[in-house]
Structure formats: C-alpha cells, structure tokens
C-alpha angles and dihedrals in degrees: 000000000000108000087263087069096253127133130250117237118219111235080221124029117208114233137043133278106266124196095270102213116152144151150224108275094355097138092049103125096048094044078064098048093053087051103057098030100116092216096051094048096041081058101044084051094042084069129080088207115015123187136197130196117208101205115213096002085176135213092331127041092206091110093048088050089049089049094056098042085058091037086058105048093071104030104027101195103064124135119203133191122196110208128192132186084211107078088202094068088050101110139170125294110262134170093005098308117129108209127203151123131295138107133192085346087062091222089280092289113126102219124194086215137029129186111200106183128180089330096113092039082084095048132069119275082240082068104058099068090069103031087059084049093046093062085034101069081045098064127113109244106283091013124146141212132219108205116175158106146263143166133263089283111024100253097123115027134158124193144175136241117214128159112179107296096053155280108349107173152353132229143199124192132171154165111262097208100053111034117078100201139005094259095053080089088066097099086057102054118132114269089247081061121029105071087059092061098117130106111296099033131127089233093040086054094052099052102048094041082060088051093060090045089053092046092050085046095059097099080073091062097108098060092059140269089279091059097037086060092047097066093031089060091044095053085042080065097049091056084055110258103144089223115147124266098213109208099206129073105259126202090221130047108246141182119189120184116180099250104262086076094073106018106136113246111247122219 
C-alpha cells in the first residue's frame, strides 16, 4: 500500500481472467472456518495492522466484503483488499474494503492472508504449482494462504492451507442438510486434488474411508446429520485417520487431515 493508504496497482497482473460468477453468501463456510481457526486468528491479532487479500473476489465484491466483515469480528483491525485480473470487476471501495487489480503478484502488497477462492478450478493442474509459489513469496513473514473450491452456492466446498513452505493442511465443509456422504464433496476438490480422485489414491482413500464411517454412524440418525458426522469423524480417528476433533459445536460438518494425508504421490 502507498503511505495514503491506496493500493498499488501491478502493471501486469499474474493469472488468467476466470468466469467470475459468485453469490451471496457463497464462502460462507470458509469464511467460518477462518474465523474460528486459532492460528488465523492468533496471526491476524500478532499484527498491529494486518492485512488480508481476497484473491478473485469475482463480478461482485460482495464475498470479499463478507470476509472482511468475519474477519473483523474477531481481529478488528483487519484490513482487507479484494483484488481482480479483470479491470472491469474492479469496483469502489465500500464498507472498509479497498478494491483493485492483481493477481498472483498480489498487487505488491505482502498480505498476512490470502483467500483464493475458485480462481485455479479454471487452469491446468501443471499451473498450480506456481501459481501457489507466485502468493507465496508475497507473504508477510509467517503469513498463510487459503486456496479452495466451492459450488455455485457454497453448500460443499474443500481448501487448502499453505503458509510459506508449503500445503498444511485439507479441508472439507459442507452443508448437513443437503449432502448425502463425505465423498459427495469430491467434484469440488481443489485442483491440486481432484484429478487424483481414483482407487489407490491418498485422497480416494480418505473419502471412502469417511463413507464407511458415515454409514457405521447411521443408528445416530435420528439425532440429526450433525450428530451423525460427530461420531463418524470420530470413528474415522480411532481407525487411525489424524483428522481433527473439533471441541466446539460447529454449523458445518467439517473434516480437516494435515496435508500429507492426501498429498498425491508423485512418480
């Protein structure tokens, strides 16, 4: 950012144009899960002036403005910047949002988050690699990137963790109420991810070991989908999946693995 607070443009912004379709809402879940994430929100406090990038933010701003309003609410004095490749999204800034262009290069500014959000579903798997490495060397020393995928309305969605070494972690959210089995999130797997989706994969594996968790967990039916996922991710831990317990009642269903669960094996 210039002195006055302004942001400076790139001459040449780093990615491609993407369709730029959102909704209302649509990030919701990760937005939550940002939120209450101990280590986002201990870094977002560390900082006298933190700032956050959402990264693609689309035809509407109205994601990047709900970010920071969430963002906000538990480490007020967040600054966040919504940047966009296409200079026609670029709006004006509203509700203490600062709005400009950049891509990968995050515009020079040297964020200590950034939310990149169905911006690599529309590149080759080969990208993604670099474009990870591009808003990592523009991190703020101990910074940390949110990299995922979601549908049209936000009720299944899967993301990435990364800080500047590399991946650390996966998660799955979704809606209860409208998602039959764990591995209904598949289609909406990261692009890192979601080609490697076959039999005798780490990320296969995952998934349908969370199917037969779900479907052991079905006497507890009754007591809701909620429920029903509590005790399935908790049996998905005794058979010895590290995935996370959370302790506090959560809206979404979630599973989160540290990354090397799931990193695709390389040739």
């Amino acid at each position: 950012m210039g002195p006055d607070g302004s942001v400076r443009t790139a001459s040449s912004p780093e990615g491609q144009i993407t369709r730029g379709t959102t909704n209302l809402n649509r990030l919701r879940r990760v937005d939550r899960w940002m939120a209450g994430r101990a280590e986002i929100v201990e870094l977002l406090r560390s900082h006298r002036d933190p700032l956050a990038v959402d990264l693609g933010y689309g035809d509407r701003p109205d994601t990047a403005v709900e970010m920071s309003r969430r963002l906000r609410a538990v480490a007020p004095r967040t600054t966040l910047v919504g940047l966009e490749i296409d200079p026609a999204r670029v709006v004006d800034d509203r509700d203490g949002v600062r709005f400009a262009r950049g891509g990968f290069e995050l515009a020079g500014l040297r964020p200590h988050l950034v939310r990149a959000f169905n911006v690599l579903r529309q590149y080759d798997e080969s990208q993604v690699g670099p474009a990870w490495a591009r808003m990592q060397s523009g991190l703020a020393p101990g910074g940390l990137i949110v990299e995922g995928t979601c549908d049209e309305i936000g009720r299944r969605c899967a993301w990435i963790l990364l800080d500047a070494d590399g991946p650390r972690s996966l998660t799955l959210a979704w809606d209860p109420e409208h998602t039959d089995r764990p591995s209904d999130i598949a289609p909406r797997l990261p692009k890192a991810l979601i080609h490697h989706n076959v039999p005798g994969t780490p990320i296969h594996d995952l998934l349908t070991a969370a199917d037969r968790c779900w479907d052991s967990a079905a006497p507890y039916a009754a007591y809701g989908r909620r429920v029903r996922w509590q005790h399935a991710r908790t049996a998905l831990h005794a058979q010895g999946v590290p995935c996370e317990l959370p302790r506090r009642r959560l809206r979404d269903n979630v599973l989160t693995v540290p990354w090397e669960v799931v990193a695709p094996v390389r040739p």
